[in-house]
PyMOL commands that place a pseudoatom at each C-alpha (Angstrom):
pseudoatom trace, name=CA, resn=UNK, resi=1, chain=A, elem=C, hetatm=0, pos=[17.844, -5.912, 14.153]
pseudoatom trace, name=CA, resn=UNK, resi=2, chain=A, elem=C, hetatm=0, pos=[15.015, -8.339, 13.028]
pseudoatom trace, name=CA, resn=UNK, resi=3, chain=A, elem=C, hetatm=0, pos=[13.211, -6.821, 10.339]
pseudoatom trace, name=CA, resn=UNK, resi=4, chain=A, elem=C, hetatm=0, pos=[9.619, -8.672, 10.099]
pseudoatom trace, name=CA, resn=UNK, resi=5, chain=A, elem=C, hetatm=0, pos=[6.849, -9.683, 7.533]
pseudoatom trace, name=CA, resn=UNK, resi=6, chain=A, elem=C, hetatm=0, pos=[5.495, -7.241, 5.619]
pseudoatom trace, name=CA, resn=UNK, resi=7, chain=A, elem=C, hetatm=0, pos=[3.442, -6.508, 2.179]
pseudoatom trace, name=CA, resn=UNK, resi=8, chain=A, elem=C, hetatm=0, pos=[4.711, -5.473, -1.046]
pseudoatom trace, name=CA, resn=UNK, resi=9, chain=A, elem=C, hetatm=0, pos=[4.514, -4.839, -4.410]
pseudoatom trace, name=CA, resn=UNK, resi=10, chain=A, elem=C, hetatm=0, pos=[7.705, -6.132, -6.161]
pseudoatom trace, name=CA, resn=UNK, resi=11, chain=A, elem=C, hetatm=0, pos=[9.513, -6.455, -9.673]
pseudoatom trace, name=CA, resn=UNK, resi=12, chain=A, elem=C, hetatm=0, pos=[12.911, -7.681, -10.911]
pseudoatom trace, name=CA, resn=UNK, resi=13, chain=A, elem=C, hetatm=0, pos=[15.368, -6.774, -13.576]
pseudoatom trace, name=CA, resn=UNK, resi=14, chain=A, elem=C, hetatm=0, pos=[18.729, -6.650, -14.439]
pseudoatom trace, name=CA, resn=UNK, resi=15, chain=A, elem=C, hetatm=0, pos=[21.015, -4.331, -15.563]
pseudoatom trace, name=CA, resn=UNK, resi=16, chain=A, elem=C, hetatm=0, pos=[21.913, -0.997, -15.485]
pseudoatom trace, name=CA, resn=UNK, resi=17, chain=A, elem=C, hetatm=0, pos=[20.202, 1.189, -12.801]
pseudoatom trace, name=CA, resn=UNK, resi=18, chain=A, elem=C, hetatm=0, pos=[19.941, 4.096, -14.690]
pseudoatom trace, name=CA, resn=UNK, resi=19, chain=A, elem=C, hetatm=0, pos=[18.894, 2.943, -17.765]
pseudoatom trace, name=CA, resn=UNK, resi=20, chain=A, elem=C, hetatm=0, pos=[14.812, 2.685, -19.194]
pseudoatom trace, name=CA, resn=UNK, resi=21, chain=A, elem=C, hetatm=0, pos=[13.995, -0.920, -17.855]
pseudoatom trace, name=CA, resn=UNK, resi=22, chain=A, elem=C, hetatm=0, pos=[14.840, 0.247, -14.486]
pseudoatom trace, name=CA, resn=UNK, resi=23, chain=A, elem=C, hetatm=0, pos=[12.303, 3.321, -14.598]
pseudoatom trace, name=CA, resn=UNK, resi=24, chain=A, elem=C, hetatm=0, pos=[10.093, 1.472, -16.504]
pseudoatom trace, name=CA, resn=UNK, resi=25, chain=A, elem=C, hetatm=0, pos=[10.097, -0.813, -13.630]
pseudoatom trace, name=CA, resn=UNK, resi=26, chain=A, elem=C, hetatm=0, pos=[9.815, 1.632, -11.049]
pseudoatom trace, name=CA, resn=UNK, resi=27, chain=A, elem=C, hetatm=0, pos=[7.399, 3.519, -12.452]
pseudoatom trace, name=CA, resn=UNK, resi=28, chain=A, elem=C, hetatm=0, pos=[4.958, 0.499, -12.266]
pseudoatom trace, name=CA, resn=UNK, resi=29, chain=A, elem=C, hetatm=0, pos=[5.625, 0.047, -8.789]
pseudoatom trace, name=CA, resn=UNK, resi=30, chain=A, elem=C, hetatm=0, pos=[4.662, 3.461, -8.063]
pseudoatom trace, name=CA, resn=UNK, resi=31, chain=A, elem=C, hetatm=0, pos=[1.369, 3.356, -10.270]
pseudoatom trace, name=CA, resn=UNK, resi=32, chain=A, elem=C, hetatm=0, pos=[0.150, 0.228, -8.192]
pseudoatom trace, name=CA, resn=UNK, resi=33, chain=A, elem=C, hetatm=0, pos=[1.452, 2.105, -4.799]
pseudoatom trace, name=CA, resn=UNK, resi=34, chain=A, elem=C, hetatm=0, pos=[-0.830, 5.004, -5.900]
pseudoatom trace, name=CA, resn=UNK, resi=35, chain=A, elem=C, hetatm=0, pos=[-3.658, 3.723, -7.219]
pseudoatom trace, name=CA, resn=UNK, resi=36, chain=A, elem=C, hetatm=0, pos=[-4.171, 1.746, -3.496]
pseudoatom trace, name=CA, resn=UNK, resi=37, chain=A, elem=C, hetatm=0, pos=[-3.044, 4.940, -1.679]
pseudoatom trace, name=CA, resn=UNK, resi=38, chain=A, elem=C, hetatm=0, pos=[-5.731, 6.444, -3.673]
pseudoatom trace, name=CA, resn=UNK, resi=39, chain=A, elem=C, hetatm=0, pos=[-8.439, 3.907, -3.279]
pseudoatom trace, name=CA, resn=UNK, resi=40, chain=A, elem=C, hetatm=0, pos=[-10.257, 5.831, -0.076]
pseudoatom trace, name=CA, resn=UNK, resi=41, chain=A, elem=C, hetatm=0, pos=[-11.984, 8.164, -3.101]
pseudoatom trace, name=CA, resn=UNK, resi=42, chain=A, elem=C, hetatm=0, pos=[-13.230, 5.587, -5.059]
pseudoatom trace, name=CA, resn=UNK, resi=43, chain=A, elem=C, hetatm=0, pos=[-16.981, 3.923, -4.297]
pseudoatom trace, name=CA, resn=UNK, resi=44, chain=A, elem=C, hetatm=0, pos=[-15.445, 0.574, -3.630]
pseudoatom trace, name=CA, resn=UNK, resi=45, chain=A, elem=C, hetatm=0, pos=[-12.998, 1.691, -0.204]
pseudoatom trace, name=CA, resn=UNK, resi=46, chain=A, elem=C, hetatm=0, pos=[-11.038, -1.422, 0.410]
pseudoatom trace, name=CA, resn=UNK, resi=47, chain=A, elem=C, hetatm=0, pos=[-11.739, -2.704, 3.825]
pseudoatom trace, name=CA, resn=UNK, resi=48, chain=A, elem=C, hetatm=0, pos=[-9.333, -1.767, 6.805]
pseudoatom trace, name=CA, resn=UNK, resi=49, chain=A, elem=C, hetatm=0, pos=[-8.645, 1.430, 4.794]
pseudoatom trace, name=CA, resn=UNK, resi=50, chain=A, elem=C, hetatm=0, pos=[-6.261, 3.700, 6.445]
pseudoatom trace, name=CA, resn=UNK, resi=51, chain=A, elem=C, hetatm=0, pos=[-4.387, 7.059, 5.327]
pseudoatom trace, name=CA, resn=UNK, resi=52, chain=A, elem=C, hetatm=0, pos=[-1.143, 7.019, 4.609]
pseudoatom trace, name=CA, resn=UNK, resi=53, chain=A, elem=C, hetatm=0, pos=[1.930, 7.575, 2.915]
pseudoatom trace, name=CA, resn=UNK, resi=54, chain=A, elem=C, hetatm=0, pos=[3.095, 5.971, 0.337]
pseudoatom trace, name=CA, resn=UNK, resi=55, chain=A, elem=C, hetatm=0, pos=[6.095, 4.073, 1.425]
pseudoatom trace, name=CA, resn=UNK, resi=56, chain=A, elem=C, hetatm=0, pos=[9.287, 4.438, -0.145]
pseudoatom trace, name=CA, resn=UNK, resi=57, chain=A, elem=C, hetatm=0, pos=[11.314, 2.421, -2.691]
pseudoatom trace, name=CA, resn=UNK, resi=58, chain=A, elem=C, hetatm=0, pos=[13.443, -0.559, -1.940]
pseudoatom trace, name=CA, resn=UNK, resi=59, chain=A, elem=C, hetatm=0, pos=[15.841, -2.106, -3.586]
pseudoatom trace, name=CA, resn=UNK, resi=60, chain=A, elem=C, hetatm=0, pos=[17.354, -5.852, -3.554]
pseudoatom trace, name=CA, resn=UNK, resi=61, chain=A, elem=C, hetatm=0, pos=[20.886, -5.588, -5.319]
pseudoatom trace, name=CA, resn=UNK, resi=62, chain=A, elem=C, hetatm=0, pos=[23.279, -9.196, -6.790]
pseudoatom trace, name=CA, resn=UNK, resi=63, chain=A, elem=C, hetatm=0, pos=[25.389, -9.474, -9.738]
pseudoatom trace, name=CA, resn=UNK, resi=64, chain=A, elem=C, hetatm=0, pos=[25.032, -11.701, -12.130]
pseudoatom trace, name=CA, resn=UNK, resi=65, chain=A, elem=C, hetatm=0, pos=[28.281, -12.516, -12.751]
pseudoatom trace, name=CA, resn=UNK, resi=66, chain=A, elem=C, hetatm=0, pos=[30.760, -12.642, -9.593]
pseudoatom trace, name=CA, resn=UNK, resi=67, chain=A, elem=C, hetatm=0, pos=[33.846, -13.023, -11.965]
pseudoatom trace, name=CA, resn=UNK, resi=68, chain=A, elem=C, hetatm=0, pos=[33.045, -9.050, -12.841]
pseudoatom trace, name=CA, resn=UNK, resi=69, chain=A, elem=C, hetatm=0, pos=[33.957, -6.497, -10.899]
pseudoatom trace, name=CA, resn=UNK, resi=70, chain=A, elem=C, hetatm=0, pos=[30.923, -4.874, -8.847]
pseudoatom trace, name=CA, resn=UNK, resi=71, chain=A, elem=C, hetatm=0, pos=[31.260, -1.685, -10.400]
pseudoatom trace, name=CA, resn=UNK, resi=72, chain=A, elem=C, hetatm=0, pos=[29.752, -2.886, -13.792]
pseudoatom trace, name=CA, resn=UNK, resi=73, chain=A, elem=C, hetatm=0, pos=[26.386, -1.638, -13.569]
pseudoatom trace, name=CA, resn=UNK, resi=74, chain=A, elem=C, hetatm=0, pos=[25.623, -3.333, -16.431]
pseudoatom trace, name=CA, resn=UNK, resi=75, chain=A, elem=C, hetatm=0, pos=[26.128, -6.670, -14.169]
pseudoatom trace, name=CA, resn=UNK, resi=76, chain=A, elem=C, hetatm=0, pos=[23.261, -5.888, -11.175]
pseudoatom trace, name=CA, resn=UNK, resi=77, chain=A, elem=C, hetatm=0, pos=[20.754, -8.366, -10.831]
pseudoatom trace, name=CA, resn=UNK, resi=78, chain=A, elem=C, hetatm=0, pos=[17.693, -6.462, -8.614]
pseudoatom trace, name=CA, resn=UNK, resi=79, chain=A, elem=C, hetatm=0, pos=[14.270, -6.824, -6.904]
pseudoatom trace, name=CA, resn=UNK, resi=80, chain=A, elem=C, hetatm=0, pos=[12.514, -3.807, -6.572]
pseudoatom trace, name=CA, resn=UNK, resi=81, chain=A, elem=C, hetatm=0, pos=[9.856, -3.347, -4.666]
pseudoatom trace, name=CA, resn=UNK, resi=82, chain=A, elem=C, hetatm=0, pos=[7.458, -0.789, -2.047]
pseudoatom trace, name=CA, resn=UNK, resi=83, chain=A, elem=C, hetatm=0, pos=[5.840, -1.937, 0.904]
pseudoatom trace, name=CA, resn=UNK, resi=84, chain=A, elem=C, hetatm=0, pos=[2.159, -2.048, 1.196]
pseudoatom trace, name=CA, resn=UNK, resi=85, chain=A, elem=C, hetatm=0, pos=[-0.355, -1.049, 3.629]
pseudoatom trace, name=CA, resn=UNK, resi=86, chain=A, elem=C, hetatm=0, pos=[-1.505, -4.053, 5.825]
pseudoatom trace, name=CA, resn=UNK, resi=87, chain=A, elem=C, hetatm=0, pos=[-5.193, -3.910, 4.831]
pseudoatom trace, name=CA, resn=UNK, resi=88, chain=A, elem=C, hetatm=0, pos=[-3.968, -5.346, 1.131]
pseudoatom trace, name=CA, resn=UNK, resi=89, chain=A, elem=C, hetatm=0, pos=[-5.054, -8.315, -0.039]
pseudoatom trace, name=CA, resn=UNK, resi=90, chain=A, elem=C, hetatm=0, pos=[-4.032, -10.559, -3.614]
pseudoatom trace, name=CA, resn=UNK, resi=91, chain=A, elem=C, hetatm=0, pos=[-7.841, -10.325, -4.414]
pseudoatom trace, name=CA, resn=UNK, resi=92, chain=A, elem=C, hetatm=0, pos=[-7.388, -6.498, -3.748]
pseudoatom trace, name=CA, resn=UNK, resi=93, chain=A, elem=C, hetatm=0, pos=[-3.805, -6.820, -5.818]
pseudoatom trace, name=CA, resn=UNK, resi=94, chain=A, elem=C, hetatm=0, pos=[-5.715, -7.831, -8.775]
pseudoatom trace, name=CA, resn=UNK, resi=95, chain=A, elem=C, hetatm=0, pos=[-8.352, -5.066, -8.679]
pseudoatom trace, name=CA, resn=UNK, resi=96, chain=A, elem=C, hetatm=0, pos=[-5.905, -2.527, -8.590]
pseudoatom trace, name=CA, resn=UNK, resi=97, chain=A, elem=C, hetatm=0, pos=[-3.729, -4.134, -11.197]
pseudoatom trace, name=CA, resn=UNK, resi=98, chain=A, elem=C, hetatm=0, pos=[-6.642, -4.287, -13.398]
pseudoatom trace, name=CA, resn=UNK, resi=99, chain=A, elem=C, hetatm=0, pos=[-7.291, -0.521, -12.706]
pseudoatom trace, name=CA, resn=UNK, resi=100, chain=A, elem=C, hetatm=0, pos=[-3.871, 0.249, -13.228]
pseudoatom trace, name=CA, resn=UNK, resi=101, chain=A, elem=C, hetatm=0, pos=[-3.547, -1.024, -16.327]
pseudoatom trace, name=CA, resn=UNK, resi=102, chain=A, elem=C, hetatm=0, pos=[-6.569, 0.505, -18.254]
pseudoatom trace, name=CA, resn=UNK, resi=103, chain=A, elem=C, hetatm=0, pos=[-5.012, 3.952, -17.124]
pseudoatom trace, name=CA, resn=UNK, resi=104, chain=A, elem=C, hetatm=0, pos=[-1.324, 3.267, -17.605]
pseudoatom trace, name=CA, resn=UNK, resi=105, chain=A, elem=C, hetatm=0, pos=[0.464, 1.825, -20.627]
pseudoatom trace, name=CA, resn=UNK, resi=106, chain=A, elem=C, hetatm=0, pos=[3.839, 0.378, -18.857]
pseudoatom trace, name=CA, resn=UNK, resi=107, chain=A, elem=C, hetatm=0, pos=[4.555, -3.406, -19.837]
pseudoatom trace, name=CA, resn=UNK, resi=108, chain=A, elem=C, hetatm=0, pos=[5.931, -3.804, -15.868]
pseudoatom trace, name=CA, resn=UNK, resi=109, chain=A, elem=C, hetatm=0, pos=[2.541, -3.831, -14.781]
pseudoatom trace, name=CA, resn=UNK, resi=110, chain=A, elem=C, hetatm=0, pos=[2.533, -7.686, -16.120]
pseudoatom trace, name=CA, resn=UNK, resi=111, chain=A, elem=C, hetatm=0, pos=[5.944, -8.234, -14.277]
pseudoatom trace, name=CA, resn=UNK, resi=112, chain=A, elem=C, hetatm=0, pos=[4.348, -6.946, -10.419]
pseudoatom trace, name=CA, resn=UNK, resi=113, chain=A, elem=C, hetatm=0, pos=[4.434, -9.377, -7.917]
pseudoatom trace, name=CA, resn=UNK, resi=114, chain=A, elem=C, hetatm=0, pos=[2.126, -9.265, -4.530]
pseudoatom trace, name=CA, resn=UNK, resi=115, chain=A, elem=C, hetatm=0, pos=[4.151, -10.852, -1.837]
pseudoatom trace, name=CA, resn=UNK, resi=116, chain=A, elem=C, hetatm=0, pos=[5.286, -10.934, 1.598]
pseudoatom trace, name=CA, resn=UNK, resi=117, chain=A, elem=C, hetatm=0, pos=[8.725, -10.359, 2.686]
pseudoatom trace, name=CA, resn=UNK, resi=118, chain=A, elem=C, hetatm=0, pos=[10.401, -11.326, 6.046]
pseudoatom trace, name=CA, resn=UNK, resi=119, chain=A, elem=C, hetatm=0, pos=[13.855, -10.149, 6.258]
pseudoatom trace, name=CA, resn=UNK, resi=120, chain=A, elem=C, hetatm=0, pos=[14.388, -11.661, 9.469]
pseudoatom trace, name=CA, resn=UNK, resi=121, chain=A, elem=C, hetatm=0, pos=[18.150, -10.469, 11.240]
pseudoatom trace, name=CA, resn=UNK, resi=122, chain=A, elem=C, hetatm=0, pos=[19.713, -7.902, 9.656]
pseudoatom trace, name=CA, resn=UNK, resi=123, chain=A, elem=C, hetatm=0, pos=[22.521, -5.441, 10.028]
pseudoatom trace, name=CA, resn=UNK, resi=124, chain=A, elem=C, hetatm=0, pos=[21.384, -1.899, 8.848]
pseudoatom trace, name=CA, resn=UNK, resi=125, chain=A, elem=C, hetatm=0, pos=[22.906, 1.664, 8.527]
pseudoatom trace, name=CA, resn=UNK, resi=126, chain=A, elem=C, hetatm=0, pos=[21.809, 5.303, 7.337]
pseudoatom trace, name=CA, resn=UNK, resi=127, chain=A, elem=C, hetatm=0, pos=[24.290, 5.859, 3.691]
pseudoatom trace, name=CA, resn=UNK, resi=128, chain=A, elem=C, hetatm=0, pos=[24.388, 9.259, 3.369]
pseudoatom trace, name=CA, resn=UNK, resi=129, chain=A, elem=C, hetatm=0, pos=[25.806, 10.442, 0.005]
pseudoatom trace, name=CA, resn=UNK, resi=130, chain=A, elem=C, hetatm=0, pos=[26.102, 9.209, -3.206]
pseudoatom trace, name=CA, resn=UNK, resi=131, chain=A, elem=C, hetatm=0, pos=[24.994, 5.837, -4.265]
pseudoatom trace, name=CA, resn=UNK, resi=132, chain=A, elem=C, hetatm=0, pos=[28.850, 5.029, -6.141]
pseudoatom trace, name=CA, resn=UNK, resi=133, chain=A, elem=C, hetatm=0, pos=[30.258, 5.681, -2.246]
pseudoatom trace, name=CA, resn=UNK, resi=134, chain=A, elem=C, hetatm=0, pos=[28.090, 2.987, -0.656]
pseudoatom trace, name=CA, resn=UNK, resi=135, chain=A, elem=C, hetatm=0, pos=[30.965, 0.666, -0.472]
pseudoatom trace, name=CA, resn=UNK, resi=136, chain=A, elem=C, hetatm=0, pos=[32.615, 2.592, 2.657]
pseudoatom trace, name=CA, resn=UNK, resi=137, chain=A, elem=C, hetatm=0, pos=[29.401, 1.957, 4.192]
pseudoatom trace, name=CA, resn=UNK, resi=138, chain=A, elem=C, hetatm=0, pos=[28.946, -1.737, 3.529]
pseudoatom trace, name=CA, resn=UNK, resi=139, chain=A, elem=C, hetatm=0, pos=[32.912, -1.834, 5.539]
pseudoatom trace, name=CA, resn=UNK, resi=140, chain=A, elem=C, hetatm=0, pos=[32.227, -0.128, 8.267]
pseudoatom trace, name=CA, resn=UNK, resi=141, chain=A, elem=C, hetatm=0, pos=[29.062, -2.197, 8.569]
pseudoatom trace, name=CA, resn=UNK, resi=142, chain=A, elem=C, hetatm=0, pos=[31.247, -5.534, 8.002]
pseudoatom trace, name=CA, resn=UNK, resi=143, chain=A, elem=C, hetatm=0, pos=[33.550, -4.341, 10.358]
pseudoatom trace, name=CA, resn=UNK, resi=144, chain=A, elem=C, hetatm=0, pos=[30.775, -3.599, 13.193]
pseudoatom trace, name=CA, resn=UNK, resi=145, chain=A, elem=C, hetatm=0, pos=[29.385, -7.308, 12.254]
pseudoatom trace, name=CA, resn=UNK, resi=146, chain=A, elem=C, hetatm=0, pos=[32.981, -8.701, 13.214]
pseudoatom trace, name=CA, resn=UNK, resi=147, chain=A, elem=C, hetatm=0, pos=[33.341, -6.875, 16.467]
pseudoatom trace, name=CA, resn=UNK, resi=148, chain=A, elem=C, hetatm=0, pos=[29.783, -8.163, 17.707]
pseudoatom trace, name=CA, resn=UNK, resi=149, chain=A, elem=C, hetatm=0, pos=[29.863, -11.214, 16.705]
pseudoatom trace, name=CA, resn=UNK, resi=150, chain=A, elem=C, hetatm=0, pos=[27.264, -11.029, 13.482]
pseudoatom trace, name=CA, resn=UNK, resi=151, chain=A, elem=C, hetatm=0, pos=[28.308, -13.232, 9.827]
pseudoatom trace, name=CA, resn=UNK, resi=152, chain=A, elem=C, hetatm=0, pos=[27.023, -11.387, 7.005]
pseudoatom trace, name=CA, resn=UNK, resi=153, chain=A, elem=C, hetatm=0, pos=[25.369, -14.373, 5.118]
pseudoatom trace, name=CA, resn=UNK, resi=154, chain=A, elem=C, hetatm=0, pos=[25.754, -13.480, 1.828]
pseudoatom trace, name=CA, resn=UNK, resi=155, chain=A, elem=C, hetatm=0, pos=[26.344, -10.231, -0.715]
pseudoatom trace, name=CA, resn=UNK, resi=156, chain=A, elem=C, hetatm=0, pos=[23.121, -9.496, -1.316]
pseudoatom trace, name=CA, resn=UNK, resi=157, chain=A, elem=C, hetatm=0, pos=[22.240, -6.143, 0.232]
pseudoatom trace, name=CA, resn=UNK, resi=158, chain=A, elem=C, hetatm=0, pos=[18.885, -4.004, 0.547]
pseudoatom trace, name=CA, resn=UNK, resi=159, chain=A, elem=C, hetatm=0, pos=[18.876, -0.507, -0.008]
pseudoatom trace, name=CA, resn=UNK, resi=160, chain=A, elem=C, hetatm=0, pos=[15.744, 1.325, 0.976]
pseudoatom trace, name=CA, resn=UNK, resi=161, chain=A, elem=C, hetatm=0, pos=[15.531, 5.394, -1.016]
pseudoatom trace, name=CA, resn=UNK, resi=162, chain=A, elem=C, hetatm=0, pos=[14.385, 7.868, 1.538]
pseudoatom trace, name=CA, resn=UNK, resi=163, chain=A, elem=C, hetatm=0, pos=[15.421, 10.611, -1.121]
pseudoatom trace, name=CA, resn=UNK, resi=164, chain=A, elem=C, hetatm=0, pos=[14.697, 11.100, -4.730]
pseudoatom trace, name=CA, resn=UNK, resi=165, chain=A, elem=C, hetatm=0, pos=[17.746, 11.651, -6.347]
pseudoatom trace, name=CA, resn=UNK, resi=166, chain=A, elem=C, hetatm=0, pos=[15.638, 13.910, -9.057]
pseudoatom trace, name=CA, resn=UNK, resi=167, chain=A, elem=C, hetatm=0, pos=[15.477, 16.469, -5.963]
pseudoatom trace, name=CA, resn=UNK, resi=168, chain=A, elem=C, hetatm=0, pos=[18.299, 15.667, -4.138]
pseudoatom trace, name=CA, resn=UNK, resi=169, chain=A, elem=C, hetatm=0, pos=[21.848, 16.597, -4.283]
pseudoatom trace, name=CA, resn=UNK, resi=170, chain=A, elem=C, hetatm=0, pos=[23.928, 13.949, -4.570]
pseudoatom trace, name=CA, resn=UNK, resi=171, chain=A, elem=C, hetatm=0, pos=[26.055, 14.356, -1.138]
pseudoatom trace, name=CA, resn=UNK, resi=172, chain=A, elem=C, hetatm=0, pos=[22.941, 14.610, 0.806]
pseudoatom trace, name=CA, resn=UNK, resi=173, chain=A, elem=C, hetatm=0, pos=[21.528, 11.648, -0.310]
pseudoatom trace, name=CA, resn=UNK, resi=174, chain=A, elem=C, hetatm=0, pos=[20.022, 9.525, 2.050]
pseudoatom trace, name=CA, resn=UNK, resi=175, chain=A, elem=C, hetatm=0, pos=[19.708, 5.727, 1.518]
pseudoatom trace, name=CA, resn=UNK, resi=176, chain=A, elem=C, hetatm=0, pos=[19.424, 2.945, 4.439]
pseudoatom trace, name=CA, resn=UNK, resi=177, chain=A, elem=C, hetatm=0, pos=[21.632, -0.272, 3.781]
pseudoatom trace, name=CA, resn=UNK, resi=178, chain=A, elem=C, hetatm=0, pos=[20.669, -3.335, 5.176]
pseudoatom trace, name=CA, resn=UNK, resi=179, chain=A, elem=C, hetatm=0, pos=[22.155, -6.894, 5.075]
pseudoatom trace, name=CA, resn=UNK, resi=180, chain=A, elem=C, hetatm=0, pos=[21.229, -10.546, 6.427]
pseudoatom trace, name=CA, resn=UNK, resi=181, chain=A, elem=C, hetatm=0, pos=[23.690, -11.362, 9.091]
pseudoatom trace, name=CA, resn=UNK, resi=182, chain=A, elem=C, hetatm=0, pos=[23.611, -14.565, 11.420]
pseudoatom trace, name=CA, resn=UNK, resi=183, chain=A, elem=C, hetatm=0, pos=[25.792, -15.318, 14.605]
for i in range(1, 183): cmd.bond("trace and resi %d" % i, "trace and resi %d" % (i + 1))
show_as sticks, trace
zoom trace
């Protein structure tokens, strides 16, 4: 599938998923998302506002070291990041940055990029369980790749959360894994 440009807000990090940088991080991507989702009730409505919901998070996972194995948490490299409506702008980025930081005290803020992603050809598949069991996934996904005639390009993956795993139990998880393939 070709996955096309599109607009987020993004941070990276390293380490351990499930340790305070990581929320820390996340939570500033979601204060941003809000505060534009939010915007329509404000005086100053940005221009091309539409409603919507806010989309959900994504994540861009490496190691940083390939000599350790890829079950060292500690060793994850990752972008973060949650697409945008089209009617953004970096002039509107700012404005809502600004905003966002005179309500919320989270150091990320400073670490939020505005960008625009093109993923271009990708192989991509619904995960649905827990995150540690992702793995079988990626190989049946490499396997599909090799019978159509697709090179998976490299090891990093995106992982895109369409569940909160706050709310969610684990084996019902659902997570969509995507990968940059070529022929």
């Amino acid at each position: 599938m070709e996955v096309p440009r599109m607009p987020f807000f993004i941070v990276s990090g390293s380490g351990d998923p499930n340790g305070e940088e990581f929320a820390k991080a996340t939570e500033a991507l979601y204060s941003l998302s809000y505060a534009v989702r939010m915007s329509y009730k404000s005086d100053d409505v940005p221009l091309g506002y539409y409603e919507y919901t806010v989309f959900p998070l994504e994540g861009v996972w490496d190691l940083m070291d390939y000599s350790k194995p890829s079950t060292d948490k500690n060793n994850f490299k990752y972008t973060l990041m949650i697409r945008q409506p089209d009617f953004l702008t970096v002039e509107l980025f700012e404005r809502f940055l600004s905003q966002t930081k005179l309500k919320k005290s989270n150091p990320y803020l400073d670490r939020v990029r505005f960008e625009h992603v093109e993923d271009g050809l990708n192989c991509q598949m619904m995960h649905i369980g827990r995150f540690d069991d992702e793995p079988e996934s990626f190989a049946r996904m490499e396997a599909y790749c090799a019978e159509h005639g697709y090179i998976r390009s490299s090891k990093l993956h995106r992982e895109i959360y369409l569940s909160d795993p706050r709310k969610t139990e684990p084996s019902k998880m659902r997570t969509v894994l995507r990968f940059h393939v070529e022929t």
